[in-house]
C-alpha positions in Angstrom: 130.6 133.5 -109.6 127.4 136.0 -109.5 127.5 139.1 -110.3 125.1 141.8 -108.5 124.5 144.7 -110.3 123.0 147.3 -107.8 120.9 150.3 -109.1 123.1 152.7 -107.4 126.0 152.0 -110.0 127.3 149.4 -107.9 128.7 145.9 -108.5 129.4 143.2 -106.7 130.5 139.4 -107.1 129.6 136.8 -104.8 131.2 132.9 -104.9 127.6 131.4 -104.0 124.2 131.4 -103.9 124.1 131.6 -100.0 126.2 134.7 -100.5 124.1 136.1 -102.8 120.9 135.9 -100.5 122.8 136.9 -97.3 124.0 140.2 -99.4 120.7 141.2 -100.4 117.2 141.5 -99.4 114.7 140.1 -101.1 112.1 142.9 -101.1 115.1 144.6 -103.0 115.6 142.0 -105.8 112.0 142.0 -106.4 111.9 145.4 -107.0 114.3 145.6 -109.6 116.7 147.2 -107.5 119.6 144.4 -108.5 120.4 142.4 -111.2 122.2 139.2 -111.8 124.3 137.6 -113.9 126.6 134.5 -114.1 130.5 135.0 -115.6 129.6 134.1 -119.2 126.2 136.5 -119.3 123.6 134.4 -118.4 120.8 136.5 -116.7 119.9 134.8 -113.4 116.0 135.6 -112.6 114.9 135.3 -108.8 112.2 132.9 -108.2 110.7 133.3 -105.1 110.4 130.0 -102.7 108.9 132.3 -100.0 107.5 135.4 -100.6 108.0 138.9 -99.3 105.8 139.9 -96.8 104.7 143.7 -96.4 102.0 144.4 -94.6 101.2 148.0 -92.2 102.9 146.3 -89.7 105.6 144.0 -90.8 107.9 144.1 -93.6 110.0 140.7 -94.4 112.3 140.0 -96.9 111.8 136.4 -98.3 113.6 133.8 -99.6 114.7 133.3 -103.6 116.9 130.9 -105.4 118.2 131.8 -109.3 117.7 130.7 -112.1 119.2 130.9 -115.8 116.9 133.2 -117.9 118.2 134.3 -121.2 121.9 135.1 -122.3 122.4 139.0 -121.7 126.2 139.1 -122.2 126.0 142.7 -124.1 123.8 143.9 -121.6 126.2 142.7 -118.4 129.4 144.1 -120.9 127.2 147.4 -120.9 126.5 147.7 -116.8 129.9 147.3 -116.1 131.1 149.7 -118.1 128.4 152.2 -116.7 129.5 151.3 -113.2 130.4 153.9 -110.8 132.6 151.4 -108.5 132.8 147.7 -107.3 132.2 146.9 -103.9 135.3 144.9 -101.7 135.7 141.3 -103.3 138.9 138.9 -102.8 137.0 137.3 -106.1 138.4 140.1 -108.4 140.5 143.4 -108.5 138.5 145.6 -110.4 135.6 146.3 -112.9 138.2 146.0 -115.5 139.3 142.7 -114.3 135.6 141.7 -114.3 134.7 142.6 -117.6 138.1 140.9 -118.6 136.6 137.9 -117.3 132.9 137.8 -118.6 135.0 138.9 -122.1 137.6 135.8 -122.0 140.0 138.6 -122.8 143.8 138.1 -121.4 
């Protein structure tokens, strides 16, 4: 499980990484404008295995894998509980049940 948090107050949880890169852009993760986390807290960092491309003419979104970065379990605890809603997901039922999850509590 991922979890996407989106600067509009927003979450989502994708099952994959596929799903993760199909549900956003890349010129949008490398500006910040998501974050992401595994289930337990790890921070996932992009890395970019082709670039963005911006350009007068053209603007392309590239292509970026995760990776583990650093264990941010307060700081996921704290954007879910500042999240305004969570977007459609047969994954989980609601930001509750999320933070129940990344918490281990029953």
């Amino acid at each position: 499980m991922i979890i996407a948090i989106l600067d509009d107050g927003g979450v989502m949880v994708h099952e994959t990484l596929a799903d993760v890169q199909r549900g956003h852009e890349g010129i949008d993760v490398e500006n910040g404008a998501v974050l992401f986390y595994d289930a337990h807290g790890q921070r996932l960092e992009p890395r970019f295995t082709q670039p963005n491309v911006r350009s007068s003419l053209v603007v392309a979104s590239g292509r970026f894998e995760l990776q583990a970065a650093s264990n941010a379990r307060d700081e996921l605890i704290a954007a879910l509980d500042a999240a305004s809603h969570l977007e459609p997901t047969p994954i989980v039922a609601s930001l509750a049940h999320l933070r129940d999850l990344v918490t281990g509590a029953k």
